[in-house]
C-alpha positions in Angstrom: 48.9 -9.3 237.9 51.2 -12.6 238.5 53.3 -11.3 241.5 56.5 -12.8 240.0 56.3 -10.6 236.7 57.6 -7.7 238.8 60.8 -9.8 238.7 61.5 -10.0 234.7 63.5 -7.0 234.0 66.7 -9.0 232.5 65.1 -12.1 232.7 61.9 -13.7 230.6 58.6 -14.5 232.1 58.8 -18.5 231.9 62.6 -17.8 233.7 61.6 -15.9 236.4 58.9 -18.9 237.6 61.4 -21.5 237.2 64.0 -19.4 239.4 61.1 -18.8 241.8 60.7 -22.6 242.2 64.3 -22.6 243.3 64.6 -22.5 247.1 67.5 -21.7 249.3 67.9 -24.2 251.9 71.3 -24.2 253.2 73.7 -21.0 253.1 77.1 -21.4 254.3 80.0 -18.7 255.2 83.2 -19.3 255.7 86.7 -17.2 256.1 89.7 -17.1 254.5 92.9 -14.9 254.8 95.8 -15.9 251.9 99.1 -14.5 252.2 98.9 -12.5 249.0 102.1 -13.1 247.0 102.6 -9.2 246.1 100.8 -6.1 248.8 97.6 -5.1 247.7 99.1 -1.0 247.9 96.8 1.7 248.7 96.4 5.0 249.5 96.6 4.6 253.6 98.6 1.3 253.2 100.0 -2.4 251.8 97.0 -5.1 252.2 99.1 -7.8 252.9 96.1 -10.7 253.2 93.2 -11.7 251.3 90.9 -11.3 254.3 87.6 -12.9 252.6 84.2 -14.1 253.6 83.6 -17.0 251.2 79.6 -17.6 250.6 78.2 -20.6 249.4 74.0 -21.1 248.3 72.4 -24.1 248.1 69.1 -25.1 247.0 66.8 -27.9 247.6 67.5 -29.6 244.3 71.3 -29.6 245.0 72.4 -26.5 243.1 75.5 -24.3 244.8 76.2 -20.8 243.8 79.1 -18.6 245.3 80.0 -15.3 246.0 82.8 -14.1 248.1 83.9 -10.6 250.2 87.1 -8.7 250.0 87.7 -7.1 253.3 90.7 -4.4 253.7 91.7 -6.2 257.5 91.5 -9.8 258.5 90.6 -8.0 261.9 86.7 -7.2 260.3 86.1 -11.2 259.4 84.2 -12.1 262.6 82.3 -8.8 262.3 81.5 -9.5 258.6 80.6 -13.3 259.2 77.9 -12.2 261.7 76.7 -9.6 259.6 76.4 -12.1 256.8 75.0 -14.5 258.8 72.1 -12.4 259.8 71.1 -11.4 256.5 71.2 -15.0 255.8 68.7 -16.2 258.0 66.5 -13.8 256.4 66.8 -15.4 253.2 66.8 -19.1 254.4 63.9 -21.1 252.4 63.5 -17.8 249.5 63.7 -18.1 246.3 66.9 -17.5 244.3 64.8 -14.8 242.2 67.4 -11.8 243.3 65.4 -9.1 243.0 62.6 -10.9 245.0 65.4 -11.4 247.7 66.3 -7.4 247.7 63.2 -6.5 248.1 62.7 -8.7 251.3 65.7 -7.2 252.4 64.9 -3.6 252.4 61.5 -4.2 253.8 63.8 -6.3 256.8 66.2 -3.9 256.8 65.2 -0.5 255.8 66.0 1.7 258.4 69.7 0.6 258.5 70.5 2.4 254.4 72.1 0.9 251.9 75.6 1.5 253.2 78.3 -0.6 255.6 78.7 -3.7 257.1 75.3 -5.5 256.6 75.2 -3.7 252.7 78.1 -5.7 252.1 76.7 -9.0 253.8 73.1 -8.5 251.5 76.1 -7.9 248.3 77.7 -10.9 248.9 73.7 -13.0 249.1 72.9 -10.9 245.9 76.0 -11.7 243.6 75.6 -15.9 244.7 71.4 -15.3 244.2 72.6 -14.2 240.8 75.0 -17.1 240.2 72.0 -19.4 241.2 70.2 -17.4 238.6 72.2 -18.5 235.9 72.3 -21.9 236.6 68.6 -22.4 237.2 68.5 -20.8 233.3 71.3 -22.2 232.0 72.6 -19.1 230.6 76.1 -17.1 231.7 75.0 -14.2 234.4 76.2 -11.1 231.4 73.7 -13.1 228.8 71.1 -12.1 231.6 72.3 -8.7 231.4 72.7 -9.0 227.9 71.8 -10.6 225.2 74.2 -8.5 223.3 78.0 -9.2 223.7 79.0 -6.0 222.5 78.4 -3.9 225.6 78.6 -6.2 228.5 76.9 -4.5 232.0 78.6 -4.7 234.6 77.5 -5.6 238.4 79.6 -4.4 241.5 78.6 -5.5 244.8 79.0 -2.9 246.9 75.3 -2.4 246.2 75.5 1.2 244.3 74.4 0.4 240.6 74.6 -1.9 237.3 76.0 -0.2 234.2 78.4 0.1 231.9 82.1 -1.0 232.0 83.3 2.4 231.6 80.9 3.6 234.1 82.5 0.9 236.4 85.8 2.4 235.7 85.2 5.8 235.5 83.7 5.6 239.1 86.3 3.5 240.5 89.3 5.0 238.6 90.2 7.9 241.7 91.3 4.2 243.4 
């Protein structure tokens, strides 16, 4: 069995061996914090800043993806950018293939689970591996999901799932 077909569940065959050809060479991360021009309100507070951990992908041939971080204090910024950065250096010279890239990172990262600080660094790699996706295929990331515009999947970093837009919601909606 090719090794790479285990990485063709949205995407076709011939896809999945161009985005494997696709290697990450330079990753950069970078902070943020806007004044937001009305307070984020939640439940224990006003967010009053954008604090955010901006991520950038590059690949050899000169593509650049993005993803970015939302962090509820400007205070957790250094402690996210280190985070990030170690996961990055895991995934320096990879392929863009994101499932290839999550499985390196649970066998690097296993013991750790799939929840806090470094979930959120691998979340922010996997939503710009996905962005690289689409560009090495040409295609918009929810016609990878998709091919159907009808019932569009959705994909939320936080690392818990893909599904539905009402899923999304209905999970999220006690916010």
């Amino acid at each position: 069995m090719n090794p790479i077909s285990l990485y063709t569940e949205f995407i076709s065959q011939d896809d999945a061996i161009r985005a494997n050809h696709v290697i990450l060479n330079k990753i950069i991360t970078e902070t943020s914090a806007p004044i937001l021009s009305t307070p984020l309100l939640t439940a224990s507070g006003a967010i009053e800043n954008a604090s955010l951990v901006l991520v950038t992908l590059r690949s050899e041939y000169g593509l650049e993806a993005h993803s970015y971080l939302f962090l509820p204090n400007q205070s957790l910024l250094p402690s996210q950018v280190h985070a990030s950065n170690a996961a990055i250096e895991e995934v320096k010279r990879q392929s863009c293939v994101p499932e290839k890239l999550a499985d390196h990172f649970l066998t690097k990262f296993m013991l750790l689970g799939g929840t806090g600080i470094l979930s959120t660094a691998i979340a922010s790699i996997d939503i710009a591996a996905r962005d690289m996706l689409a560009l090495v295929i040409e295609k918009p990331f929810y016609h990878i999901l998709s091919s159907s515009i009808q019932n569009i999947p959705c994909y939320e970093g936080s690392g818990s799932s893909i599904g539905s837009e009402e899923a999304v919601f209905i999970k999220h909606s006690r916010f």
